[in-house]
C-alpha positions in Angstrom: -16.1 -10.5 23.7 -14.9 -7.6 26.2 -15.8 -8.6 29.5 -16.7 -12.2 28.8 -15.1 -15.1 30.9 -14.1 -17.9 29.0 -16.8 -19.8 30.4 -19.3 -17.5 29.1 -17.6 -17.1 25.8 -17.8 -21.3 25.7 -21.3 -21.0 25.9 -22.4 -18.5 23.6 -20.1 -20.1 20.9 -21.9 -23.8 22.0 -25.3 -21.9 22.1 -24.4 -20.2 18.2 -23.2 -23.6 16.7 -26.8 -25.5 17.9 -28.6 -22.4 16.6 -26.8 -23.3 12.7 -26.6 -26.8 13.3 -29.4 -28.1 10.4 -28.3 -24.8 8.1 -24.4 -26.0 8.1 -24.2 -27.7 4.5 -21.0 -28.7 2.8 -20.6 -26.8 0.4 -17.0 -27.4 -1.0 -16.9 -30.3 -4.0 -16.5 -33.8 -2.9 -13.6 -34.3 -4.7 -11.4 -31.6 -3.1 -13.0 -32.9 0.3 -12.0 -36.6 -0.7 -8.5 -35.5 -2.1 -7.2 -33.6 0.5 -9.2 -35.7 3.3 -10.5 -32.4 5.0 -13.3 -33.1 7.6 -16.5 -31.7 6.9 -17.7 -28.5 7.3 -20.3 -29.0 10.2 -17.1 -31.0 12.2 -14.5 -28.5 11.2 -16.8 -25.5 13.0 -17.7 -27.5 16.0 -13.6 -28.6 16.6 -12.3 -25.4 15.9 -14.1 -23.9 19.3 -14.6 -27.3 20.8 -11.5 -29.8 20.3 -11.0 -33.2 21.7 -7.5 -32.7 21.1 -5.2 -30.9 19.1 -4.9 -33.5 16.4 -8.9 -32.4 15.9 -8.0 -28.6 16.1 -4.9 -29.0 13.0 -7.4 -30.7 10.7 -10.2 -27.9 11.6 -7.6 -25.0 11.2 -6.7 -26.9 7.6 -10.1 -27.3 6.1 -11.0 -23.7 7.6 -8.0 -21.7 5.7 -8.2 -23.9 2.4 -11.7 -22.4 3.0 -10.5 -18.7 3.0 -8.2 -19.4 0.4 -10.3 -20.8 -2.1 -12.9 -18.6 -2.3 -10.7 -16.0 -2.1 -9.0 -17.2 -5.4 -12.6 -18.0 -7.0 -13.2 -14.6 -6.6 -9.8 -13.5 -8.1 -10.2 -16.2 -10.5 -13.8 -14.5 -11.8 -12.4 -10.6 -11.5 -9.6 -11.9 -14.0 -11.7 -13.4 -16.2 -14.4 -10.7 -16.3 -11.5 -8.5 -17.0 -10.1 -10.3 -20.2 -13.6 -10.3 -21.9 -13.4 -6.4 -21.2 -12.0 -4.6 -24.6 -9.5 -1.0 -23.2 -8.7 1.9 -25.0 -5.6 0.9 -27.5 -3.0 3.7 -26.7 -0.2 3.7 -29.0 3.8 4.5 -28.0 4.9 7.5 -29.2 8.5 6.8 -29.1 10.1 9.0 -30.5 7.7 12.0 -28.1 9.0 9.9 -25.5 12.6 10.1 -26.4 12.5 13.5 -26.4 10.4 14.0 -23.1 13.5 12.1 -20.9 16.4 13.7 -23.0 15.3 16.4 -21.6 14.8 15.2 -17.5 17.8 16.3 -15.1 18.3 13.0 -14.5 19.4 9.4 -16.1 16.3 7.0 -16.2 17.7 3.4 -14.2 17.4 0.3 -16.4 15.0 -0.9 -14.0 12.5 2.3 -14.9 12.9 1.9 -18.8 12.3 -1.7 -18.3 8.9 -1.0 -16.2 8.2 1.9 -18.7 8.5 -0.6 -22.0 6.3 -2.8 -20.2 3.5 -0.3 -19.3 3.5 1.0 -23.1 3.4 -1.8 -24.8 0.5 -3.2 -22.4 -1.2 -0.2 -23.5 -0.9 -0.4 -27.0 -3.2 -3.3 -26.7 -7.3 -3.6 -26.2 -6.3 -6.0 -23.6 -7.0 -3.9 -20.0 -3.4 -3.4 -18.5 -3.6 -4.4 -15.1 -0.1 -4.5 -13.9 1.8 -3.8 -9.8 4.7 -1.3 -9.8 7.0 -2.5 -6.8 9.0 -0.3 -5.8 11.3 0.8 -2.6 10.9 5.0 -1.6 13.1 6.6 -3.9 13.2 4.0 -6.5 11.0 6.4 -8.7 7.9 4.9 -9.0 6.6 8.3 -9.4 8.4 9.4 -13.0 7.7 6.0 -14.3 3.5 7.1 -13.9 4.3 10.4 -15.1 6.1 9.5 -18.2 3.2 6.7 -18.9 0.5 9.6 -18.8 2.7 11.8 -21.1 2.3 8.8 -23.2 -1.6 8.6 -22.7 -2.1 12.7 -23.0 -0.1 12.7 -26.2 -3.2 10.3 -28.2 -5.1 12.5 -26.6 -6.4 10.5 -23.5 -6.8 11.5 -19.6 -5.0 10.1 -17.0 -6.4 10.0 -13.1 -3.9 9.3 -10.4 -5.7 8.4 -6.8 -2.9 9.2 -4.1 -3.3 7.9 -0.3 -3.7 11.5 1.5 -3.9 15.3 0.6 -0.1 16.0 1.7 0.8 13.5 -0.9 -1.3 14.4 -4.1 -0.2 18.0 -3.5 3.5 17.2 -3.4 3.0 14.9 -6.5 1.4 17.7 -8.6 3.4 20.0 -7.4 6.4 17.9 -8.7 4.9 17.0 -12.4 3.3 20.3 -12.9 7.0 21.5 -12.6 8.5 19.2 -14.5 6.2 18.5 -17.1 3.5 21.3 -17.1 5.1 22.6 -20.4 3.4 19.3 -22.2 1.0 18.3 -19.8 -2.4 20.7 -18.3 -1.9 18.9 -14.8 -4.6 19.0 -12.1 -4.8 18.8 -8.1 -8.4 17.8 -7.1 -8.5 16.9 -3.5 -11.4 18.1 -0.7 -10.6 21.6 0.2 -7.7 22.1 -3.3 -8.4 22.6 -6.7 -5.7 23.7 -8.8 -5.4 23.7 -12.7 -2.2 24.2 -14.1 -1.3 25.6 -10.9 -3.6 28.2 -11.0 -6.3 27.7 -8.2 -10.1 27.2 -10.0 -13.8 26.5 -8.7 -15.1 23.4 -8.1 -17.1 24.2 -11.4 -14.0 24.9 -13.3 -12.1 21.9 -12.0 -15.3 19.8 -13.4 -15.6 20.9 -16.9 -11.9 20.7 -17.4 -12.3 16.9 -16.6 -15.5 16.4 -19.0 -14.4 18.5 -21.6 -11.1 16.9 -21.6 -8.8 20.3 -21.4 -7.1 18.4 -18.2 -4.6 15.6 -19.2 -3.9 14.6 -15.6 -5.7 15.0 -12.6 -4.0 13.8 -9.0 -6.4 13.8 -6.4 -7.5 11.7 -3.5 -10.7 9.3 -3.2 -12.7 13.0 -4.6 -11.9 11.6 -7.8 -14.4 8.5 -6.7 -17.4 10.9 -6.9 -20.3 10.9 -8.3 -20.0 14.1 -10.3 -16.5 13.1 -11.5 -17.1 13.3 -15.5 -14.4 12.4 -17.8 -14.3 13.0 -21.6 -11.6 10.4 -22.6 -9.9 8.6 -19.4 -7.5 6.0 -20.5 -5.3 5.2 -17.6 -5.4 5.0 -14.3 -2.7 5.0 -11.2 -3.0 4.4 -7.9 -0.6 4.6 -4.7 -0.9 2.2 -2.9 -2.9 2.1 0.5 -5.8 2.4 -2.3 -8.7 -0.1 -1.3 -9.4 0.2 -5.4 -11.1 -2.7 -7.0 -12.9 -4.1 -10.0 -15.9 -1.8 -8.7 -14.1 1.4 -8.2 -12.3 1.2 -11.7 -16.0 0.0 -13.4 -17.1 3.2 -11.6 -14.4 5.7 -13.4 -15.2 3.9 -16.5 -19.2 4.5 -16.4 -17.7 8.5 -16.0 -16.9 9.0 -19.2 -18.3 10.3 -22.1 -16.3 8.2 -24.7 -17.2 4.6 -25.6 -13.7 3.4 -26.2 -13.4 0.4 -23.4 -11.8 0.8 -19.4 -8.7 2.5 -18.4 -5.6 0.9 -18.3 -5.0 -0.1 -14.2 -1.3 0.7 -12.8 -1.0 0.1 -9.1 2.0 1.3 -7.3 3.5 -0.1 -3.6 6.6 0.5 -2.0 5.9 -2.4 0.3 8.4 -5.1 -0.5 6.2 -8.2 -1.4 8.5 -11.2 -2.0 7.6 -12.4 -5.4 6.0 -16.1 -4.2 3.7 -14.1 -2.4 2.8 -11.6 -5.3 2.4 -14.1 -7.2 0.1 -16.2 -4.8 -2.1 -13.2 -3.8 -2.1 -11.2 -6.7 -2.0 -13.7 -9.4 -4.1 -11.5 -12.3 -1.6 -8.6 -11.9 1.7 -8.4 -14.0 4.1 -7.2 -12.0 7.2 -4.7 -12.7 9.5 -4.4 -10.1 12.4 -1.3 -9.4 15.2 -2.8 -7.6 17.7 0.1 -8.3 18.7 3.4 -7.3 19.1 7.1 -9.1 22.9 7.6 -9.3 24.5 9.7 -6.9 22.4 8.7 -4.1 24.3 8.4 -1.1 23.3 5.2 1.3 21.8 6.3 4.8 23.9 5.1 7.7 21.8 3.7 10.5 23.2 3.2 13.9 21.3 1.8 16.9 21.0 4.5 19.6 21.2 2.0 23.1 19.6 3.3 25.9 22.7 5.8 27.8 24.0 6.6 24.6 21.4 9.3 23.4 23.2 12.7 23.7 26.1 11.6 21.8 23.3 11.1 18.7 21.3 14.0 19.9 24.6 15.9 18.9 24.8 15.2 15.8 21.4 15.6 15.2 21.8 19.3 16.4 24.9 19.7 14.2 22.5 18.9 11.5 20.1 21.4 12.3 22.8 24.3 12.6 24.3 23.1 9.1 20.4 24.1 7.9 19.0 20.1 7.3 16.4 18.6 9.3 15.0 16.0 11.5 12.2 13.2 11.6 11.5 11.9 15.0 9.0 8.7 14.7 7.0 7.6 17.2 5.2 3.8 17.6 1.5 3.4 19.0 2.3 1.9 22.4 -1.5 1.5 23.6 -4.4 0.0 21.9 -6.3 2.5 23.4 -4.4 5.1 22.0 -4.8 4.2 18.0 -4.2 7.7 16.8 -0.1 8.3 18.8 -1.4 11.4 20.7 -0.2 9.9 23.6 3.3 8.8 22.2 4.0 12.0 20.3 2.7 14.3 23.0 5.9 12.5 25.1 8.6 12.6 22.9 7.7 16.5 21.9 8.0 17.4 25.6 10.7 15.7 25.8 12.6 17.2 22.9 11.5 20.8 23.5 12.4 20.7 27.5 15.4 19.0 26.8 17.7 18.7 24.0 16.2 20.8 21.2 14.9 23.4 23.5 17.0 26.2 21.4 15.3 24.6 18.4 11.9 24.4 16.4 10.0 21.0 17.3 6.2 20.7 15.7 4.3 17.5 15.8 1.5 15.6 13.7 -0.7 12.7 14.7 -3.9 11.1 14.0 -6.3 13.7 15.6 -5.2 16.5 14.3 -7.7 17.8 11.4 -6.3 17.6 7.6 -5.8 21.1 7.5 -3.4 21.4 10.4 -2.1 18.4 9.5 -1.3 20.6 5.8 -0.3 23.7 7.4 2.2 21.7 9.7 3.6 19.9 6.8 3.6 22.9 4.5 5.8 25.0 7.4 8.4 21.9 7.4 8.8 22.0 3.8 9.9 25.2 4.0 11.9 24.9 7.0 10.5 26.8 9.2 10.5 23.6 11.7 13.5 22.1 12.8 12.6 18.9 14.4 8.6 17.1 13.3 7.6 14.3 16.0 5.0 12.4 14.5 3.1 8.9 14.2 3.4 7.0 10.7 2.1 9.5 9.1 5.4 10.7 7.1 5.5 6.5 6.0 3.9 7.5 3.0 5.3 9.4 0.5 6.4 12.7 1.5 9.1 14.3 0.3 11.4 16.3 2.3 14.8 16.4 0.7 16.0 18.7 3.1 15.7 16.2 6.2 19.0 14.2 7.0 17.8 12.8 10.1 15.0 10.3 10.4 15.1 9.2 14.2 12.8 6.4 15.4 11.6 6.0 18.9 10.8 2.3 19.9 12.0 1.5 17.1 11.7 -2.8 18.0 8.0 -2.4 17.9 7.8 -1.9 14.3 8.2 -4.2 11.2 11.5 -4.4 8.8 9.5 -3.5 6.0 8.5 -0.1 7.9 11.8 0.6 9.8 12.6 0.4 5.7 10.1 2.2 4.3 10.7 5.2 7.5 14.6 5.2 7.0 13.7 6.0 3.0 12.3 8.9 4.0 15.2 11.2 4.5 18.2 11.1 1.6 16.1 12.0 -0.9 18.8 14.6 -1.8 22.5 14.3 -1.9 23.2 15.3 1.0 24.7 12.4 3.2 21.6 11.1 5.9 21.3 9.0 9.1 18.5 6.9 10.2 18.6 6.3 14.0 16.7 3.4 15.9 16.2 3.9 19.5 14.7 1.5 21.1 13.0 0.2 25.0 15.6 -0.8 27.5 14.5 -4.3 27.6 15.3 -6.0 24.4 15.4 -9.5 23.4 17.8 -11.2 21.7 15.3 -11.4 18.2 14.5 -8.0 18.9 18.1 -7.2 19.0 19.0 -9.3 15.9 15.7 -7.6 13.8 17.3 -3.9 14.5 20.8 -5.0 13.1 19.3 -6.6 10.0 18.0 -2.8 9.2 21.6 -2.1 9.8 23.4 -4.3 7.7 20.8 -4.4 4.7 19.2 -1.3 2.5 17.4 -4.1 0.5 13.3 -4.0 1.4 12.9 -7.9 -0.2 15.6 -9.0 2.2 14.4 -7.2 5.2 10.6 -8.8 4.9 12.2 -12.4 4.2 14.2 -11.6 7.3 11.1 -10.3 9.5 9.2 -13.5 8.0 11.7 -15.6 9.5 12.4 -14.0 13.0 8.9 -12.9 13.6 6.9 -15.1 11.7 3.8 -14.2 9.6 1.1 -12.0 10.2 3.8 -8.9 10.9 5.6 -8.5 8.2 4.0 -6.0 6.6 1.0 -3.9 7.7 -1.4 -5.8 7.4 -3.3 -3.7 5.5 -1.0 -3.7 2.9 -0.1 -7.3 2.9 -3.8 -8.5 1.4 -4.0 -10.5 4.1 -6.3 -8.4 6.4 -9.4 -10.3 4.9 -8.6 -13.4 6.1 -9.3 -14.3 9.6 -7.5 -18.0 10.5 -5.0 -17.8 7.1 -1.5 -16.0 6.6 1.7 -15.9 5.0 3.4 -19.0 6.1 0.4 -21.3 4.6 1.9 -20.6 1.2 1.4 -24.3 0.2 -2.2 -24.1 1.5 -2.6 -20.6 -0.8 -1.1 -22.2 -3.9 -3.7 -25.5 -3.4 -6.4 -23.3 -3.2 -5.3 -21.9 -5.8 -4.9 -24.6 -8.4 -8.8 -25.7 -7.4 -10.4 -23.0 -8.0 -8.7 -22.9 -11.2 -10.1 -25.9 -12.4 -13.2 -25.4 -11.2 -13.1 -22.4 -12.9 -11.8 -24.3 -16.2 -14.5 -26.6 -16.3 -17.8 -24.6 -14.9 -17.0 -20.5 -14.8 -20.9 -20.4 -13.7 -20.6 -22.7 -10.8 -23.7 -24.7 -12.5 -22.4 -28.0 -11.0 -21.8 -26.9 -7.7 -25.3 -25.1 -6.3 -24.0 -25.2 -2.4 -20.5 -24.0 -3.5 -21.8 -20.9 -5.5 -24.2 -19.8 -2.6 -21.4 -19.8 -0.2 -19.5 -17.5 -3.1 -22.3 -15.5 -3.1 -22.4 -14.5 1.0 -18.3 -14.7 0.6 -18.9 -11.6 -1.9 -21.7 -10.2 0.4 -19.3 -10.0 3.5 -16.5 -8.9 2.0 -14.6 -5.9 0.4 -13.5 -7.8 -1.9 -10.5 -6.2 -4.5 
């Protein structure tokens, strides 16, 4: 519509709705039309770009998200059921392995980890296909948990595949279980331009016959896992982190890989995204869900102060103190302009800023969007061994990374992002015990919500809390990235029609009930049928 004048726009939309007119059927049953007295379709699309009034436009906007929502949940509705007449591969618990495997970790499990590791083995030990959501704030240790479940899975002599986000991340994960566990586990690193095998670098060739021949027990790796010459001999399990678009076709996929006959992996999905359980529930109502809500002991809460606009050099003190006391810094920046989707613009600004001004004695690097993976690697690689001081960069650090040396994890503009991701950015730093500060600086011109959203971050270290809180003072569609939320296929719906979710819910499970093959509906189960056509669906 770029360029368009409203007028125009009117017309194109009036011109589009005559050229459907005799194809618009209803296609939703007549009882959930009569019940919930929606207007029909054909009247819905015609008020929702045309109302006499906004009476008109509510009941459009009602009938038009049920929509979303229903076929939305008569797809989940099918995936589940598909899923249940699927027979996985029964891995047992080998407890008393297991015992032995975290007596000997340099660290106390939390409650909240056994409980989620219980959970994930005795799903396992049935020919029931796990299919279960790790939640999880950073540091909580969703990590272990996955680690110790494919100890598990390698012990009955199974593989395990773990699809992480980005390259930095899968090579700081194997990195971290081939040390810890590379005694009892052959762990690999398959990404685009690595290949490691028990942290020995290999061929692609190598890397390829480990999987099929089944000498690998767990291979990390990115979406290079997804391809077609992936061949496994025995894969049992499955983990993936979460900005994973990994659904029912991607898991069939890994399953037609292997050589063995024994049923589909075993699904664990991980997020650090703080989904408050009535929306879990809602959106991802086949998945059981294990949740982390505590700490490792020791770990010292970060302080976070906001940095007013005057105040700076007092903060940029400290941050310097830091630096000469050997830690280091995160500087974050937002995307300001559309036009400027990868942060080129706002990184380029505060790393002139930083090196002209106060961190001119200092090392300052930067990463955004543009930059190619390998000098994105090479950049991170140099800051994990602390050969850079200060890194200014976009969102990219949001997932993952682990830096235990940083202290410092300062965030520019920092009104202009979520709770949930001033949460998930402040987690980033304090991995270690080493006391660490998360400072918010934001614009000179800030409201009185704005104001109040910063000091929430303040006063609370709780990621459920902080999206509840950004729910209420910014109301839906924010909270969470959308991309993360689940919400990014739907185009009218969101958060706050929970009631309207939980309807569509209960319909399409009693459709479901009564007619799984959508026999008695003909019009309904064409519209699935585009529905699955135009979307991604998970």
């Amino acid at each position: 519509s770029g360029g368009l004048t409203q007028k125009a726009r009117r017309a194109v939309a009036e011109e589009a709705l005559k050229y459907i007119d005799d194809e618009l059927v209803e296609w939703l049953p007549e009882t959930i039309v009569k019940e919930q007295d929606f207007i029909d379709y054909h009247t819905a699309l015609r008020a929702i770009h045309f109302p006499n009034n906004t009476q008109m436009q509510d009941k459009a906007l009602r009938r038009l998200k049920f929509e979303e929502f229903f076929l939305h949940q008569l797809l989940h509705g099918r995936a589940r059921r598909e899923l249940k007449k699927q027979k996985a591969s029964v891995i047992p618990f080998n407890e008393d392995y297991i015992r032995e495997v975290v007596e000997l970790l340099p660290y106390k499990l939390t409650s909240a980890q056994k409980k989620a590791l219980f959970a994930i083995y005795k799903d396992m030990a049935t020919d029931k296909p796990m299919n279960r959501l790790l939640e999880g704030d950073v540091g909580t240790g969703k990590t272990i948990v996955a680690a110790l479940a494919a100890i598990n899975v390698a012990r009955s002599s199974w593989q395990s595949a773990f699809l992480a986000p980005t390259e930095i991340l899968a090579t700081q994960h194997a990195a971290v279980l081939q040390k810890m566990f590379g005694d009892r586990l052959m762990v690999a690193l398959f990404t685009r331009t690595k290949r490691f095998v028990g942290g020995k670098s290999v061929t692609k060739k190598q890397m390829l016959e480990g999987l099929k021949d089944g000498k690998i027990d767990l291979v990390i790796g990115t979406h290079a896992l997804l391809s077609d010459n992936v061949l496994f001999n025995r894969l049992g399990f499955i983990v993936v982190d979460e900005q994973h678009r990994f659904g029912v076709k991607q898991r069939q996929a890994l399953k037609d890989r292997q050589q063995d006959e024994d049923g589909i992996p075993h699904l664990l999905s991980m997020t650090a995204t703080p989904i408050p359980r009535s929306l879990a529930l809602v959106l991802y109502g086949d998945l059981d869900c294990s949740v982390l809500d505590e700490y490792p002991a020791g770990r010292k809460k970060i302080e976070t102060h906001i940095v007013y606009i005057g105040r700076e050099e007092d903060y940029y003190e400290k941050m310097r103190e830091q630096i000469r006391a050997g830690h280091q810094i995160f500087a974050v920046c937002p995307l300001i302009e559309e036009s400027d989707a990868l942060g080129v613009n706002s990184v380029n600004e505060i790393h002139d800023r930083f090196i002209k001004g106060p961190f001119r004695d200092f090392s300052v690097a930067m990463l955004h969007g543009k930059m190619k993976p390998k000098e994105k690697d090479e950049i991170m690689q140099a800051f994990l061994r602390n050969e850079i001081n200060v890194l200014v960069a976009t969102t990219v650090v949001e997932v993952g990374v682990d830096i235990p040396n940083a202290t410092i994890m300062f965030i520019e503009g920092a009104e202009r992002f979520g709770l949930a991701q001033l949460h998930q950015l402040r987690g980033r730093v304090g991995r270690d015990e080493y006391q660490s500060f998360c400072y918010l600086h934001p614009s000179d011109k800030l409201s009185p919500i704005a104001k109040e959203r910063l000091q929430a971050v303040v006063n609370s270290h709780d990621g459920f809390v902080l999206a509840d809180k950004d729910l209420k003072l910014r109301g839906p569609g924010t909270v969470f990235g959308t991309s993360q939320s689940g919400f990014e296929q739907f185009k009218l719906g969101s958060y706050a029609d929970m009631d309207l979710i939980a309807l569509a819910r209960d319909y399409a499970k009693d459709i479901l009930d009564h007619d799984p093959e959508l026999k008695e509906t003909p019009a309904l189960n064409t519209r699935v049928h585009e529905y699955v056509e135009g979307v991604h669906f998970e």
